[in-house]
Each structure stands twice: as structure tokens, then as C-alpha cells.
N, C-alpha and C positions, 0 to 999 in steps of 0.2 A: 156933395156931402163928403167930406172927411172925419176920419175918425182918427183920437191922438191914442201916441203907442207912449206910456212914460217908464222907463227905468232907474228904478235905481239903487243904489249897492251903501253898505256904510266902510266897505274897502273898497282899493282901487278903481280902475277906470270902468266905465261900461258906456256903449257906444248903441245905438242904434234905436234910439226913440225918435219920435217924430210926429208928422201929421201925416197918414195916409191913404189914399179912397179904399173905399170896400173891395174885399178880393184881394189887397193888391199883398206881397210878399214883404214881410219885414224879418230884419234879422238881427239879432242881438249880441252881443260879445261880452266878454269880461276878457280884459289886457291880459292880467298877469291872474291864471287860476290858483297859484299858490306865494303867497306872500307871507315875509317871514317875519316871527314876530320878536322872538327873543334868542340865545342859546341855542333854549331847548325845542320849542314849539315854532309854528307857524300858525296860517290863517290857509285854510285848503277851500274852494267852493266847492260848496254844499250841492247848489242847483236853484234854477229860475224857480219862482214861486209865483203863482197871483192868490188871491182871497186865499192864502194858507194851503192848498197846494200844490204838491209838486208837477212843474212840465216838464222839466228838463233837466238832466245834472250834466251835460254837456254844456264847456263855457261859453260855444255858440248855440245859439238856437234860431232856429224860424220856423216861421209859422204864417201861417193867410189872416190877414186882418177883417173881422166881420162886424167887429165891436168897438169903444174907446176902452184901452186897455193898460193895465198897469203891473208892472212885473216888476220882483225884487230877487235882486241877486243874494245870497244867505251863506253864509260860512260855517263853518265849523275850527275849532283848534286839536291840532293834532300834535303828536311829539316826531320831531324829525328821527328819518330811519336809522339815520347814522347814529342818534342817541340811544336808541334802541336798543340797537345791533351792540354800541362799547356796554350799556350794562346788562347784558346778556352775559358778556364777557365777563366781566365781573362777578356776577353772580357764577357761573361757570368754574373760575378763578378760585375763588372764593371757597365754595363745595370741595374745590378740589383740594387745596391744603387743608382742609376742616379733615379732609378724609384720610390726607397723607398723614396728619399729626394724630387722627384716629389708630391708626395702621399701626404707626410709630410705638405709640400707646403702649396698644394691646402687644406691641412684637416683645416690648423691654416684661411687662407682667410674663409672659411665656417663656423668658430665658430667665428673669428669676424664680419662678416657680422650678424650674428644670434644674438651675445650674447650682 
């Protein structure tokens, strides 16, 4: 008796289905855990799934085969760090002249009220 191991992903590669006797060890992969989609985003794995939940968010996994079994690799979209990171900057930026013209403002009311 063997039992089938089937994976599979709607991104990149994933390796390690198969037919295998009971007990015996199989191990599963995803190639590339983060793949990029645009600019701004990419595609990050999520984690191995069967009947909806989670076994693993490590993009290898294994596990002892006892059953026929079926696993899906599942992503998520994330915004890359580095996009992040510049509009933090921005935003940052941004506050800060709103503050320094704030400043500005108020300094020229204080010297005509004064002068």
C-alpha cells in the first residue's frame, strides 16, 4: 500500500508530492517563498494548508505520511519594506514643513503684533 502526497501552489514551484508507503517521511518545499508582484507589492507564503488548515508556515515542511494527502501552498500580498520605509519618509517630510510653515506663521503674527 501506498498512499499519494499531492501539492500544490497557484505561485511558483513546489516540490515534493508523490506516492509513499505508510510511515515513510515526506518533505515539501516552495522554491522561492516570496515573489514579486509589482512596484509596490509582492506575493509572501502564507503556509502549507490541507482541508483549510494550517500546518506549517515554514516553506519546507515534513511530515510522516499515514494517509493520501493533499496540501496547498497559500500566499498573501504584502507591500514591499522598502515601500514602506520611503513613505514613512514622506509622510515624516511632509509634517515637517506643514510644521515649519506652521512656526513661520505664527512667528511673522508675533512680530506684527509686537513691532
Amino acid at each position: 500500500t501506498e498512499y499519494e502526497v499531492k501539492v500544490y501552489s497557484e505561485l511558483g514551484l513546489v516540490r515534493g508530492g508523490g506516492w509513499f508507503k505508510p510511515n515513510a517521511t515526506a518533505k515539501v518545499t516552495v522554491e522561492k517563498p516570496v515573489i514579486e508582484k509589482d512596484l509596490v507589492s509582492r506575493y509572501v507564503f502564507k503556509g502549507w494548508f490541507s482541508n483549510g488548515s494550517l500546518l506549517s508556515t515554514s516553506s519546507s515542511y515534513t511530515f510522516l505520511v499515514s494517509k493520501p494527502t493533499t496540501l496547498t501552498a497559500e500566499w498573501q500580498v504584502e507591500v514591499k519594506p522598502e515601500v514602506t520605509i520611503l513613505l514613512g519618509i514622506i509622510v515624516v517630510l511632509g509634517a515637517t514643513s506643514t510644521l515649519a510653515a506652521l512656526l513661520r506663521k505664527g512667528s511673522k503674527r508675533k512680530r506684527n503684533q509686537h513691532g
